[in-house]
N, C-alpha and C positions, 0 to 999 in steps of 0.2 A: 504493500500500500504506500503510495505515495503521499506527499504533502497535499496534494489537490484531491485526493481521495476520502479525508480523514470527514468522516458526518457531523453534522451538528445540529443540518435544517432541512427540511425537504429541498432537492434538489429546483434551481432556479432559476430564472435565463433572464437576460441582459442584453441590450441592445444603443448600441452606437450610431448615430445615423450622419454621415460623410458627406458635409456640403461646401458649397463657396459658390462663387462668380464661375459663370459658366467658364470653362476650356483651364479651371486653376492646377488642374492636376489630382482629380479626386481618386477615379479609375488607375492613375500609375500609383499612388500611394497602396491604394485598395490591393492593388499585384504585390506590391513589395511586402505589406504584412500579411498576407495572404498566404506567399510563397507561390502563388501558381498565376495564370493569364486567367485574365477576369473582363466582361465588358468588352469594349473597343476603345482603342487609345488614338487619337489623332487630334491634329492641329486644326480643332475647329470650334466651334460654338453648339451647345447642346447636342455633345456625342452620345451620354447615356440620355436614351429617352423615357424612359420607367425607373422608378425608384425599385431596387433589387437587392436581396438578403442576402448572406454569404456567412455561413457559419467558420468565426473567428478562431476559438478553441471551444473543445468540450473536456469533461470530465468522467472517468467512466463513474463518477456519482450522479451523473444524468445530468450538470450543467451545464449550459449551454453562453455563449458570447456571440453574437450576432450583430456584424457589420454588413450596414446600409448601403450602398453606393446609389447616391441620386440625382436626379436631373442640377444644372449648376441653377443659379440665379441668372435672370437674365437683365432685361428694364426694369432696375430693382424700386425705383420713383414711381413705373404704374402697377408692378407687383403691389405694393404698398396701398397705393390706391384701391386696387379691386379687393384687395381682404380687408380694407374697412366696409367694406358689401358686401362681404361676405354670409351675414346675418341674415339678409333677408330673400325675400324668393325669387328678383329679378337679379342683384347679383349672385345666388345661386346656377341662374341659368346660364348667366354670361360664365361662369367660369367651369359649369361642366358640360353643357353644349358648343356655344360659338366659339370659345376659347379654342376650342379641341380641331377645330375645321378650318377657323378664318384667323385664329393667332397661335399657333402652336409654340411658339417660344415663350409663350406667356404662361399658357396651358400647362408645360413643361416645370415652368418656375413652382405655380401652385402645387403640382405635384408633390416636389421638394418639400414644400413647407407643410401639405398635407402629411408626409411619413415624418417630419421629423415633431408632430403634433401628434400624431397617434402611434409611432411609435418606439420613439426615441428614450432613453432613460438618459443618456449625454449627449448630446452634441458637439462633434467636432469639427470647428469652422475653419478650413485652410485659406490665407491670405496668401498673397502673392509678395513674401518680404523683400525682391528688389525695389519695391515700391515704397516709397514715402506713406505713410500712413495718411496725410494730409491731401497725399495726388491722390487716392486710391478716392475716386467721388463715387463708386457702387458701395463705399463701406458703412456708412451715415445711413441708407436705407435697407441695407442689410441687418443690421444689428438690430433696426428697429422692429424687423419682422422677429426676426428671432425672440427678442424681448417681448414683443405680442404671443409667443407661443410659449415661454417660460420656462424654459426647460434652461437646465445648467449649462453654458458653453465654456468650451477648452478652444482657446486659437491655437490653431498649429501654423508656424510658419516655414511656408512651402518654397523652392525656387531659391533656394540658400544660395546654391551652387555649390563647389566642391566644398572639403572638409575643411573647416577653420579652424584656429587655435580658441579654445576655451571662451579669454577673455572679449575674443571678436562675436561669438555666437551670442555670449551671453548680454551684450550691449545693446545685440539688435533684439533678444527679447523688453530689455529694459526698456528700447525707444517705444514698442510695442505696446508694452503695459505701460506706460505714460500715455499714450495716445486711448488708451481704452478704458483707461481710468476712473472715467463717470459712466460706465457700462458696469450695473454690478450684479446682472448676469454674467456677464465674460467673467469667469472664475480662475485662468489661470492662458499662459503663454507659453507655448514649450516650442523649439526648433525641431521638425521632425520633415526632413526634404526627402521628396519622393522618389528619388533620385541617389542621395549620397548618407542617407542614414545609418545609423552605427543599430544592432541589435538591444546596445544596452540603453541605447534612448528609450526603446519599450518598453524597460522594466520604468522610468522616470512617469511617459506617460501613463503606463498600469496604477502606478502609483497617486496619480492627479486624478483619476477617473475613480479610483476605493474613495477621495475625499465626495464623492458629486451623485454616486448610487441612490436609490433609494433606500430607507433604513431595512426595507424589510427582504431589500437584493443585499447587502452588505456581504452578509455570509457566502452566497451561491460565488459573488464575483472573487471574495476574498480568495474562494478555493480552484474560480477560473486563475485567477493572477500568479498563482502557486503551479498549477499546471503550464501557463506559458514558460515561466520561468525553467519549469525542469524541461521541458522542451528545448526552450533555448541553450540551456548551460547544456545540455545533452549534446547539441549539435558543437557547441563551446567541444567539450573534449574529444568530438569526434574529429576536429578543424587540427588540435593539439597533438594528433596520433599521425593522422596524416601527414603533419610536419615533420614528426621526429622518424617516421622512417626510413625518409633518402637520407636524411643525415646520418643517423646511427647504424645505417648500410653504409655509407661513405668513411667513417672516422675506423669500421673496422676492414676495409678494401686493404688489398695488400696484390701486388702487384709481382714476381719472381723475376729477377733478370735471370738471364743467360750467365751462368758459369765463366770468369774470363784466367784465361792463363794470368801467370805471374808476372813475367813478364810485360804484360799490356798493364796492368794497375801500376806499377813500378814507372812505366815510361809514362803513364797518363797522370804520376806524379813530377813529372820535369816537365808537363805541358806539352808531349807528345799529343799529338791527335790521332783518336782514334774513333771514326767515322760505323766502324762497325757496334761501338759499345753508345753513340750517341743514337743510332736508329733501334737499336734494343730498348733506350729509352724513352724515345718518341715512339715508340710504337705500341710502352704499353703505356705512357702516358694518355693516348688517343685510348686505348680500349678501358680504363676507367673514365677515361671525360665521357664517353660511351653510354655505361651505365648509369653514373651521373646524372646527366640529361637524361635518359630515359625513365628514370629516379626521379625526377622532378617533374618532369610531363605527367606521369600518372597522380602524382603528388596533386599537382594543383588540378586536373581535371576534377582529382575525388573532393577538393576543399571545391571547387564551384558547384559539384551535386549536391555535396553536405548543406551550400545556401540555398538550395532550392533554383539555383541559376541556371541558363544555359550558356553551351560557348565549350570549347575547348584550348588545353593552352598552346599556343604558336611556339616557333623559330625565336619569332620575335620577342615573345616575354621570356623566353630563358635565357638571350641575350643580355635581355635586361636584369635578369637576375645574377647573371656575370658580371654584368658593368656595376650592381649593388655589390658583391664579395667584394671587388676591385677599388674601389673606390671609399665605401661605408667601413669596410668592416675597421674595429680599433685594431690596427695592423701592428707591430713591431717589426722594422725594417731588416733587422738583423735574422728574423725568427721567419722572415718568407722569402729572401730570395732563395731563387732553387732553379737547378738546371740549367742555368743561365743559356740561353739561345737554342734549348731545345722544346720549351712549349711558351707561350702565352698565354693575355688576357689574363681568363680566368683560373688558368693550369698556373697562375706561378704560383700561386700554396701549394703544388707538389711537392711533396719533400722526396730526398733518398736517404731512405733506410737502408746504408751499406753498413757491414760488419766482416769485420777477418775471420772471426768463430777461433781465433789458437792460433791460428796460420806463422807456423816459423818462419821468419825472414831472412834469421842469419844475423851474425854478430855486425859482417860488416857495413849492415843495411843502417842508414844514420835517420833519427829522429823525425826528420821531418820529409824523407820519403814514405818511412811507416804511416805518418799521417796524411799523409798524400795518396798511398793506395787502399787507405781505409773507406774515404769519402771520395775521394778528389778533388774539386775542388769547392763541392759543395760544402765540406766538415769545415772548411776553414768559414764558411758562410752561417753559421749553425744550423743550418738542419736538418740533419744527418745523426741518426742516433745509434749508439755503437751499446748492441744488447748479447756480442758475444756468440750468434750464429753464422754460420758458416757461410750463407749466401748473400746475395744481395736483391732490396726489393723496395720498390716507389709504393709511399702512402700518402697521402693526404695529409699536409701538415696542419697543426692545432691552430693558425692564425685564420687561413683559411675557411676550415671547418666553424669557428667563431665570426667568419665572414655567411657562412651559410645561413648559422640561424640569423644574422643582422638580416640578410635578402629574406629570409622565410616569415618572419615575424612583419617586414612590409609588406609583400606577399600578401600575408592574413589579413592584414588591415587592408588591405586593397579590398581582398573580395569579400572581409565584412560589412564593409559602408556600400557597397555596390547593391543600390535598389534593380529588384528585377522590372521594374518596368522599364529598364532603359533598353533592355532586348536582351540581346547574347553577350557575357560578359565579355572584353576587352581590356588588356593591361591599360593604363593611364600614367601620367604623368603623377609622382607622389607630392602630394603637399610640402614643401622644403621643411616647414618643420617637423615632418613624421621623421625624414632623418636623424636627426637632433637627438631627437626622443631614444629613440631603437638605441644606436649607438651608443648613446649615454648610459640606456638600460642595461647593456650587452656587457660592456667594457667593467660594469658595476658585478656581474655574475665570471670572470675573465677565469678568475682561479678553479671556483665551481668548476665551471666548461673544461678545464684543463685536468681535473680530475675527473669525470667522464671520457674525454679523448683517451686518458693512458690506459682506464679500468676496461673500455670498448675493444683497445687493440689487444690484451692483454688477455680476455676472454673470448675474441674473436674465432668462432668457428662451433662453441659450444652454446646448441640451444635454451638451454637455462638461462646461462649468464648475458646471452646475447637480449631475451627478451624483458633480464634485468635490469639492463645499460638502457634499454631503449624506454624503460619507464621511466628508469634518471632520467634523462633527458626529456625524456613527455612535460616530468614535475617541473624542471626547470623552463621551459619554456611554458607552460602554462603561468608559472610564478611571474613571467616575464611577462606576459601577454595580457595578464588581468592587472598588474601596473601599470604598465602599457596605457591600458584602457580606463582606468581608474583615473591619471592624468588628463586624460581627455575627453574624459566624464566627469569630472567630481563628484560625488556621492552617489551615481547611478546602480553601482557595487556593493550597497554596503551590508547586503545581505547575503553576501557572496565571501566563503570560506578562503582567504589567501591563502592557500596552502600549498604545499612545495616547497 
């Protein structure tokens, strides 16, 4: 039994009814919390023609949430006009006969206002926030209707555009509520764009909708709001496993060169070249960047299912997820070069793991040949780590792999705020300061991470240990992710276990 299962009252239902100015964006909201295509979406005026129910969550205690999507407002000045006639039997007729034949945009409006009067418990009235509150001249006859029908309203504001930092979001609710301020109906302003919303915005508005219920829905929604919740956090750690699998596949990837005479390590310590030991290394450099990418394609196709998205990931966004290792990750310079001029981009956190394993040299072999056939001339670069076996073999070095999670954790955040109304998803350009954030989070976990890398290769190959390393690492990235999102939520969290 879950939190949303637990009885108290007969089961209850609730109903949300989703309006604005006609073409505001009601229908693409409707998709994004939805999870699924709803309606018809296009660039016009009164696209939904009927006000339409869509069960939001349930509970298997029988509760039900039920979102409206309804006709927009249109001529909100003779909307206004006709429902003060509404009372009697000539305006009666005009609004459900001639309206319907000879004004159907009008027709349309009343509709609106008729469901969110019979059957609305909240009202959610989405604004267009590029707008000045003051330009916005359908807002003044809007409210009024609304206020005519009395029901609680929530403003959402819609048309943000991409993600903001905290203090920017929160300003334009502020101008918002100033402007709405002898409206006291309007009970509350939240930023919820149809387009670029975060999941944990839903727990904020879940939260604004328990204060506006009726007393005797309280219970039913209390145990709706506990159900989304585990729904959400659920898909939360299904986002978190996805991630950590191409990583904790990659930090234990181990790579075997080719066996080389003595010979050839020794001259490749005086800077001899040798052409055949550098295509043994580019060549299995390529067969891990390989898997790699194929690692991360699957990765991110399962995090766009897990949002209920479409799309598949590209060329292009694993490129970009290379130029984030490359660039993002908190690097030490000393601890990534590698292989110098046999891979790129995003291969240079390749490390080589050479070792001599015993290997006699001979007395008269001097100090710093021996260190020169150990590594070559990666060991003089650090990193190169000498564990005493016999062979030699390319892994993945630890700065890198801490570049991984920095790209995975943007990544996340991409295709969390990604409302499905905007079609199939598409990598985007990241907001400059989601860098910041990641980085700063990443660099703060540096030692953590670096205990997982050594424990991964270390137990690499044994499935116990292997799907033990990969839960470290779930925990740490989840620890990361709900910081993450806690800075750029503030308090949307706070019901939510930091743990890890």
């Amino acid at each position: 039994m879950t939190a949303a299962d637990v009885p108290g009252r007969d089961a209850g239902a609730v109903s949300l009814s989703l309006i604005s100015h006609t073409n505001a964006g009601k229908t693409t909201l409707a998709r994004t919390l939805l999870g699924r295509d709803v309606g018809e979406v296009r660039d016009a005026p009164h696209v939904t023609a009927e006000a339409t129910p869509y069960p939001l969550v349930q509970t298997t205690y029988g509760d039900l949430l039920t979102l409206w999507d309804t006709p927009g407002f249109g001529d909100s000045v003779r909307l206004v006009r006709r429902l003060r006639q509404d009372r009697n039997p000539i305006g009666w007729f005009l609004s459900q006969v001639w309206d319907r034949y000879r004004d159907r945009a009008l027709w349309l409006s009343q509709l609106a206002v008729r469901n969110v009067a019979e059957q609305a418990d909240v009202v959610l009235y989405l604004v267009n926030a590029a707008e000045e509150p003051d330009d916005a001249g359908y807002l003044g006859p809007e409210l009024e209707v609304l206020e005519w029908i009395g029901k609680p309203v929530l403003v959402l504001l819609n048309q943000t555009g991409p993600p903001r930092e905290p203090a920017v979001e929160a300003a334009d609710a502020a101008r918002w509520q100033a402007a709405l301020a002898d409206r006291p109906h309007v009970r509350g302003v939240l930023a919820l764009d149809a387009f670029a919303r975060c999941w944990v915005q839903e727990f904020t508005l879940f939260d604004a909708i328990d204060d506006l219920v009726p007393d005797g829905s309280q219970a039913a929604f209390g145990r709706l709001a506990a159900a989304w919740r585990d729904q959400r956090m659920d898909e939360f750690e299904r986002s978190m496993a996805a991630l950590a699998g191409p990583i904790e596949r990659a930090a234990a990837d181990r790579v075997v060169l080719p066996a080389e005479p003595l010979s050839s390590r020794v001259g490749g310590s005086f800077g001899l070249p040798n052409p055949a030991r550098s295509q043994a290394r580019a060549d299995a450099a390529e067969r891990m960047s390989a898997r790699l990418r194929d690692d991360l394609r699957a990765s991110t196709d399962e995090l766009i299912a897990i949002h209920r998205l479409e799309g598949r990931a590209t060329d292009a966004v694993l490129e970009r997820v290379a130029d984030d290792v490359h660039v993002d990750a908190p690097l030490d310079e000393g601890r990534t070069a590698a292989l110098g001029g046999v891979v790129s981009g995003a291969l240079t956190g390749l490390g080589a793991d050479l070792a001599a394993g015993g290997l006699t040299f001979g007395a008269g072999m001097v100090a710093g040949a021996i260190v020169g056939a150990l590594g070559g001339a990666g060991l003089a670069r650090g990193v190169n780590v000498y564990r005493g076996r016999s062979d030699a073999s390319l892994r993945w070095e630890d700065a890198f792999l801490d570049g991984l999670v920095t790209s995975s954790l943007l990544r996340y955040l991409a295709v969390a705020h990604y409302g499905r109304g905007r079609g199939a998803w598409t990598e985007g350009e990241y907001p400059p300061f989601w860098r910041e954030l990641v980085v700063e989070a990443v660099v703060a976990e540096q030692e953590r991470l670096a205990v997982v890398w050594a424990q991964t290769r270390e137990s690499a190959g044994s499935r116990g240990d292997d799907e033990r390393m990969r839960q470290e690492l779930e925990a740490v990235l989840r620890s990361l992710a709900l910081g993450l999102l806690d800075r750029l939520y503030p308090g949307a969290l706070r019901e939510v276990e930091f743990r890890g």
